[in-house]
N, C-alpha and C positions, 0 to 999 in steps of 0.2 A: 438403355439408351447408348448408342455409338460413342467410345471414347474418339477425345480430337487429338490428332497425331502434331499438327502443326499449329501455329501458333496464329488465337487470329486476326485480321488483318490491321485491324485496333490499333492492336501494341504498339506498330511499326509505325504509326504516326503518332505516338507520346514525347515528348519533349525531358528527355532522361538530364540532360544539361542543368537542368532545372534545381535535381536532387543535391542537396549538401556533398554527398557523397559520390559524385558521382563515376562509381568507378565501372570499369566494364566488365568485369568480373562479376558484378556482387549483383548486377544490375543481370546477367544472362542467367546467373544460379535462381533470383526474383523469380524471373517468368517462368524457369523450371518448374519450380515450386506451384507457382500461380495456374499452371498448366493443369499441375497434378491434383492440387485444391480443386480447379475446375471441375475435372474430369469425376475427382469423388463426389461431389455437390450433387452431380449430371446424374453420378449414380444413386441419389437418395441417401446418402451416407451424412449423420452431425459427424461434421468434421473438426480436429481440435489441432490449432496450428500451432507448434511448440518451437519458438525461435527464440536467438539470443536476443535480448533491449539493445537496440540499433540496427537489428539485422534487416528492417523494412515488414512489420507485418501489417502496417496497414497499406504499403505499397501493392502487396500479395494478393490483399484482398480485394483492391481496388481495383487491378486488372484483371481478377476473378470476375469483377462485375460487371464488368465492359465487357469483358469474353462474354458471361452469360446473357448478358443485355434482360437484366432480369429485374422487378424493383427489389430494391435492399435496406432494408433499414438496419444500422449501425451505430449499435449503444453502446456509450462511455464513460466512462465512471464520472468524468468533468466537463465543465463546461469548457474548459481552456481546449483540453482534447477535443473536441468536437469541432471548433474552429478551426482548429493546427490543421484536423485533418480532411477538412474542406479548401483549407489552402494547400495543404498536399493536390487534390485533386486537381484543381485548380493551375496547378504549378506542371501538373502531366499532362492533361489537356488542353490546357489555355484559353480556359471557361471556366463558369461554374455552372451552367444551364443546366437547370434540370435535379438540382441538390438545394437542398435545405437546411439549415442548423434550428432545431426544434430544442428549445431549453427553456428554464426558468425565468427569463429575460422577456420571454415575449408572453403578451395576459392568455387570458383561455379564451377571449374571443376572436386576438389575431389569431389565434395555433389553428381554432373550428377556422378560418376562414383559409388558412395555408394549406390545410390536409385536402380540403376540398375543391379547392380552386386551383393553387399552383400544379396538381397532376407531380409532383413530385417521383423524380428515378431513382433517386438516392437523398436519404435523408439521416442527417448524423444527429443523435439524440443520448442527450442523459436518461437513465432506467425508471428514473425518478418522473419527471415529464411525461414520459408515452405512459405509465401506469395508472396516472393521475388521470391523463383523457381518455384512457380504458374506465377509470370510474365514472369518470363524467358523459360517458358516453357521445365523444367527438373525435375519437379514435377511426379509423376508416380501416374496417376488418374484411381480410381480404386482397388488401392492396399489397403485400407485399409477401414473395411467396419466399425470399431468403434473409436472414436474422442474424446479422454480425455479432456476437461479444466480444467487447474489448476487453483484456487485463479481465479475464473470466475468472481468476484463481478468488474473485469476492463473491463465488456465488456462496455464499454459505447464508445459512439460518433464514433472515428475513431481509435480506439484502436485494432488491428489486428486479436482478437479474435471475433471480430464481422464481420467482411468479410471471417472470416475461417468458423464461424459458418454458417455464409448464404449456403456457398460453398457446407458444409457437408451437410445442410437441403435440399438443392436442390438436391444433388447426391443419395439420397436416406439411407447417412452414422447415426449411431444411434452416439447420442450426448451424452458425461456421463462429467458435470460439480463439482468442486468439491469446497468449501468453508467454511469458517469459519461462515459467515455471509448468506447465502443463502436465505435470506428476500429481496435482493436488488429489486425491481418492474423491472427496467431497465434492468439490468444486467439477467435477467430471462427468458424477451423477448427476449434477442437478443440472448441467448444462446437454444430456441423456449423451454425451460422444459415443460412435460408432466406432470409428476410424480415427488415429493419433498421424497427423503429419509431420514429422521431427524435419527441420531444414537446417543443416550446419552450414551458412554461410558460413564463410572466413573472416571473421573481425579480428582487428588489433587485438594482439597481446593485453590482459591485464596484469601488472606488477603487482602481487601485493607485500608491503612491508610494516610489520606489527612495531608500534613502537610501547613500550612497556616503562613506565613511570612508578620510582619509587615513592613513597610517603613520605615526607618529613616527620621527623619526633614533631613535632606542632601539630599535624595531620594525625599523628597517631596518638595521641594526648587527647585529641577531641575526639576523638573516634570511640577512646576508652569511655566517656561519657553515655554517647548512643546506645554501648555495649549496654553499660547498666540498666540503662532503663528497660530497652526492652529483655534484658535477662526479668529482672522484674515483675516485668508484666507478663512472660512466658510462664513464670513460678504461678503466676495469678489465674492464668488459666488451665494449667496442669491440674492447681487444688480443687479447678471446676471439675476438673476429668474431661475438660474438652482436648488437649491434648498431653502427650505422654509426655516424661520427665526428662525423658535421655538426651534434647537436647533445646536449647532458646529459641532455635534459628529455624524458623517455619517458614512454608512455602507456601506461597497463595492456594495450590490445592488444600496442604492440612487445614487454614481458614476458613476454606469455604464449609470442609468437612465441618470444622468447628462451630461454625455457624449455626448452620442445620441440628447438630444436636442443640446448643443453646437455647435456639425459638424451642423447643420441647423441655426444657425445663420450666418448674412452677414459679411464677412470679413471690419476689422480687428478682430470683437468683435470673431470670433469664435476662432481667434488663441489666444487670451487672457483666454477666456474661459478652450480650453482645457489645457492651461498651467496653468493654475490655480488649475483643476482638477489634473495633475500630481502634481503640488507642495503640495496639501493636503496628497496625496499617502505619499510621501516622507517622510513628516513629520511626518505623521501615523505611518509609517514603523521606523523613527527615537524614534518614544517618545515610541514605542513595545519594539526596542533595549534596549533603557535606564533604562526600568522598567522591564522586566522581562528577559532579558539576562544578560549582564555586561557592568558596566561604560569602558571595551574597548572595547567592541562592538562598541559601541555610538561613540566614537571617531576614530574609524577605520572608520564608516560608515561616520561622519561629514568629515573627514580628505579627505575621498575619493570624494567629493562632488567637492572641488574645480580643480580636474582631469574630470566632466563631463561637457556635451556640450549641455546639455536642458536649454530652456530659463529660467525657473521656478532655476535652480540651480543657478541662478545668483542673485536672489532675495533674496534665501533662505540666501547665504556664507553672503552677503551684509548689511543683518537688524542686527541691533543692538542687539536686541534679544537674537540671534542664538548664536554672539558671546558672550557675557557675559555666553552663557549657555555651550558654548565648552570650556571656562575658567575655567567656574567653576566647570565641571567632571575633567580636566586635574589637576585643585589646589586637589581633591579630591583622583586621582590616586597619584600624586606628597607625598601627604601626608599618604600614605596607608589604605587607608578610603577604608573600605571594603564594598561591594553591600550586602546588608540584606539578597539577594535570593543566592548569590555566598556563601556567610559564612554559610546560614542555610545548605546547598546542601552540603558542605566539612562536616560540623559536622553531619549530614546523613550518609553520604556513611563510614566515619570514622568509627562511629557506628554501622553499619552493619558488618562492617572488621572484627570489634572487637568482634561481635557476632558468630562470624565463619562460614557469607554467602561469596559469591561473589554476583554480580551484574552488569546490563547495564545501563545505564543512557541515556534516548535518549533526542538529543536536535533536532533545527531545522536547526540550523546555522552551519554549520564546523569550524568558529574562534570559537564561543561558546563553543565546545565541546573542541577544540586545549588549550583554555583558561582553561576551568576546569580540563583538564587533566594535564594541568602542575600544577596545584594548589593544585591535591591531591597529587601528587608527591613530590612536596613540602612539603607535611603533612605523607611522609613515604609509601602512599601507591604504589601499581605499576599497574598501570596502562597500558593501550591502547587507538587506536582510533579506529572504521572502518567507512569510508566515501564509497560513492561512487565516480564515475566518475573513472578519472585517477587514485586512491586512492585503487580503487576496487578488486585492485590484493590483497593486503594486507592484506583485512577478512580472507584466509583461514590461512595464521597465526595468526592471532590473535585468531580466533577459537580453534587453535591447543594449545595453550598456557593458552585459561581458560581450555581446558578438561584435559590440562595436570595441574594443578593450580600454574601455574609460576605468574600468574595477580590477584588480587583482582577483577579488573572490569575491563571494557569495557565504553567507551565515545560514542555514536553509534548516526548517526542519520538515517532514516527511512530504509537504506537501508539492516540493521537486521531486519527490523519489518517483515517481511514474505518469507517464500523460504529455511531459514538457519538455518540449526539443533545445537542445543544450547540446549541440556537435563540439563546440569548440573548447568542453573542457579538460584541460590535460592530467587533473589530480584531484581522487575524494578523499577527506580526512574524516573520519569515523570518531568524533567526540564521545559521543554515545554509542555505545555498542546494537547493532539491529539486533531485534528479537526475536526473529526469525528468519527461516532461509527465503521467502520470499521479499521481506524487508530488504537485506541484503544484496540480493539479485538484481532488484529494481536501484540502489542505490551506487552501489557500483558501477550498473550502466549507463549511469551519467555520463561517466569517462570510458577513453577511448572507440568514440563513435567516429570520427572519420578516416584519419591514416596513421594517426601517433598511436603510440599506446598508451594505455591509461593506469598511471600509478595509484595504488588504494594503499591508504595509510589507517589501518584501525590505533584508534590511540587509547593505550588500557593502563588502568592502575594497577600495580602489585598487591592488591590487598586478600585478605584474609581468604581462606577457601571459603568459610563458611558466609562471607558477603557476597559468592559469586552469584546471588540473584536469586531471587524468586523461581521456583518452576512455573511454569504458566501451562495449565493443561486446558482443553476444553471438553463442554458435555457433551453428551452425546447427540447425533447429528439425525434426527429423522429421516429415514431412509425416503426419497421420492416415489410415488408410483410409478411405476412407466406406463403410461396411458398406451395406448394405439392409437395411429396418426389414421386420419382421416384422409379420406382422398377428396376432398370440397378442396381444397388449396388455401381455404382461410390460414394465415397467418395465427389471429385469433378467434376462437369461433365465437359468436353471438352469445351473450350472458344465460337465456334460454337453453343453450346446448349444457351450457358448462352446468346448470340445476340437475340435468336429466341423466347426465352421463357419470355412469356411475363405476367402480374400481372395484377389485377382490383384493388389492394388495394391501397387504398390513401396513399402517401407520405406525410402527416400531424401528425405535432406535438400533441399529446395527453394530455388532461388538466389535475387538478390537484382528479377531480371526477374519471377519467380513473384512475387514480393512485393507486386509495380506492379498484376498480372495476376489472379491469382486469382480475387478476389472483385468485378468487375467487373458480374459476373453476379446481384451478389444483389439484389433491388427493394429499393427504401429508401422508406420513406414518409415525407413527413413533413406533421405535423400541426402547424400554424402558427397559436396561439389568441393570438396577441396582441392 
């Protein structure tokens, strides 16, 4: 198919004024992009668009699809995404005609009547949602011959974008993935990418400036506590021979390992075993609290201990230890003995007020966040929270109130890091360390999305090498078949198909040399508009 040299005539009536950003630079480098997205699409190419968080990738896509004039349907990890970015469209064209927000919100008898009746051009959906009317069979297979992913880097395991993916690759649908991070190995197969579009718009500067907090002898007194127990309980399962003697401090991979041998020991030793293994977790998780959350963390979490019903919590409440060390955070709160990382974190965020930024501060914990939000509060600032879960309704006001600047900051935990438009914040504070580089990526580009740049403050405790964390490894990842795409144009083909059509490729997990290897092959483009 004829590549298009010129741009078409679409674009030139979108209403760019519209965008937060709206600069004219960043807005010519888009359509470059969107051009070239086009053009690989045109050519039967999964295309996998790899921008910075703010750079516009769902702007890219969305005049991809005016150029194509194709149907598209456009899965997003959230519901809140899915609206943001119907009002993006919305905000370009100065309509919505012809688009749909298909989610969890509406039952399965309006969704069977919207698929069929509205004629839908574009339809922005959670993975969750269209997988469910693909089981229920009110899905309309067929109708849409191109497959947005958003924030593709969650195609792993059994996460919904990877059986939508297969769906599409098999019906013959072109795939266009879109990410902050589009290096993932994993998330690249199962999304089956052809062709990598790298786009370095030009964003703000980010600043990053680590602030590092020592302990107080108080912090390091109770600390010594945590030590012992789990030295203890490391001794306890050394003599099992679930792990070696050399040293206490295990990492969630040696647990897991430990595990698995455990279940193969003869009963009683195995139920001892794995409760042994949970009570190291536990205390793991307890001596985390203690040192890099807040001394009431630690105590909500001890407090809550004598409400559970594993055999290992009976041990823990029991030892001598435990108690003198839930004594001695309570003599600590009692006397307003402030946590070294809670006071550095209030004299931070103060600081910034007083600079004339606002800011998010993401933790991991929801008491965490509840705790330091009443504490800036109490230091004059004005604060928020946004959580997830039940909680979830809540962000679009709190949204509403940093862009209108009634709040200083935001208490946030992961559930702002990607999906939520937030131009106007000038500073993130890293309470909790990300646990990974895509964590990271996404939460940093909170800030610095319109002309400022954006200060990142990771805020870390000085503690011990051997508390630097858990290793977090994962298993191995089922290699995807790559099926051969059909020429029908189904999107997804009919359940009938998918029985009869059958694979030679092994269903084995792929090592860590596959990982190096794989994707060597795929072209990368990249388009360099600095």
């Amino acid at each position: 198919m004829a590549q298009l040299t010129t741009e078409p005539a679409i674009w030139s009536s979108l209403d760019w004024s519209q965008l937060y950003d709206n600069d004219p630079m960043r807005n010519m480098q888009r359509r470059q992009i969107a051009l070239e997205v086009l053009n690989q699409i045109k050519q039967g190419q999964h295309v996998a668009l790899d921008a910075k968080t703010g750079a516009g990738k769902a702007i890219i896509l969305i005049l991809a699809h005016l150029g194509l004039e194709w149907n598209t349907l456009f899965v997003v990890p959230t519901v809140e995404l899915a609206y943001q970015h119907q009002k993006l469209f919305q905000k370009l064209t100065g309509h919505h005609r012809g688009t749909l927000v298909m989610t969890g919100n509406k039952s399965p008898l309006k969704r069977t009547m919207l698929w069929h009746d509205d004629n839908p051009k574009l339809v922005f959906a959670t993975p969750h949602v269209i997988m469910n009317d693909i089981n229920k069979k009110i899905y309309p297979f067929g109708y849409f011959p191109l497959l947005v992913i958003d924030e593709f880097h969650h195609a792993h395991y059994h996460y919904p974008f990877v059986p939508l993916a297969e769906r599409a690759n098999r019906g013959g649908a072109i795939i266009c993935s879109l990410s902050a991070t589009a290096d993932d190995l994993f998330a690249l197969k199962n999304c089956f990418v052809t062709k990598i579009v790298k786009a370095d718009i030009k964003m703000p500067k980010k600043i990053s400036c680590t602030t590092v907090v020592q302990p107080t002898k108080s912090l390091s007194q109770a600390d010594d506590y945590c030590r012992d127990l789990l030295t203890i309980t490391a001794e306890e399962l050394a003599d099992l021979h679930l792990v070696s003697k050399t040293t206490p401090w295990l990492t969630e991979h040696q647990l897991i390992n430990a595990n698995e041998v455990a279940e193969q020991l003869p009963y009683p030793k195995n139920k001892d075993a794995v409760s042994a293994i949970g009570r190291y977790r536990s205390l793991s998780h307890m001596r985390y609290l203690l040192n890099l959350c807040s001394y009431q963390n630690y105590l909500w979490y001890a407090d809550n201990l004598y409400n559970r019903t594993e055999k290992y919590t009976e041990w823990i409440i029991n030892h001598q230890r435990f108690n003198e060390l839930t004594n001695l955070v309570r003599q600590f709160i009692a006397n307003d003995e402030p946590h070294p990382k809670v006071a550095q974190f209030i004299k931070t965020a103060c600081y910034r007020v007083e600079q004339g930024d606002n800011f998010i501060a993401f933790v991991k914990e929801k008491i965490t966040g509840r705790y330091l939000a009443e504490q800036l509060s109490n230091h004059g600032l004005k604060v928020d929270v946004a959580f997830g879960g039940a909680e979830r309704k809540h962000i679009k006001e709190v949204r509403q109130l940093m862009e209108s600047e009634l709040i200083n900051g935001i208490i946030a935990t992961s559930v702002l890091a990607e999906g939520v438009s937030l131009p106007s914040v000038d500073t993130i504070i890293h309470y909790d360390r990300p646990l990974t580089k895509v964590e990271r990526i996404q939460k940093d580009g909170r800030a610095g999305r319109g002309y400022k740049p954006g200060l990142i403050i990771p805020l870390m405790l000085n503690y011990p090498s051997e508390w630097a964390g858990g290793e977090k490894t994962s298993p191995a990842v089922p290699q995807q078949p790559q099926l051969p795409k059909s020429n029908t144009g189904w999107l997804f083909p009919p359940e009938e198909m998918l029985k009869t059509e059958k694979t030679n490729t092994p269903n084995l997990p792929f090592t860590e040399e596959d990982d190096k290897t794989s994707f060597k092959g795929i072209p990368r483009l990249i388009l360099d508009n600095k």
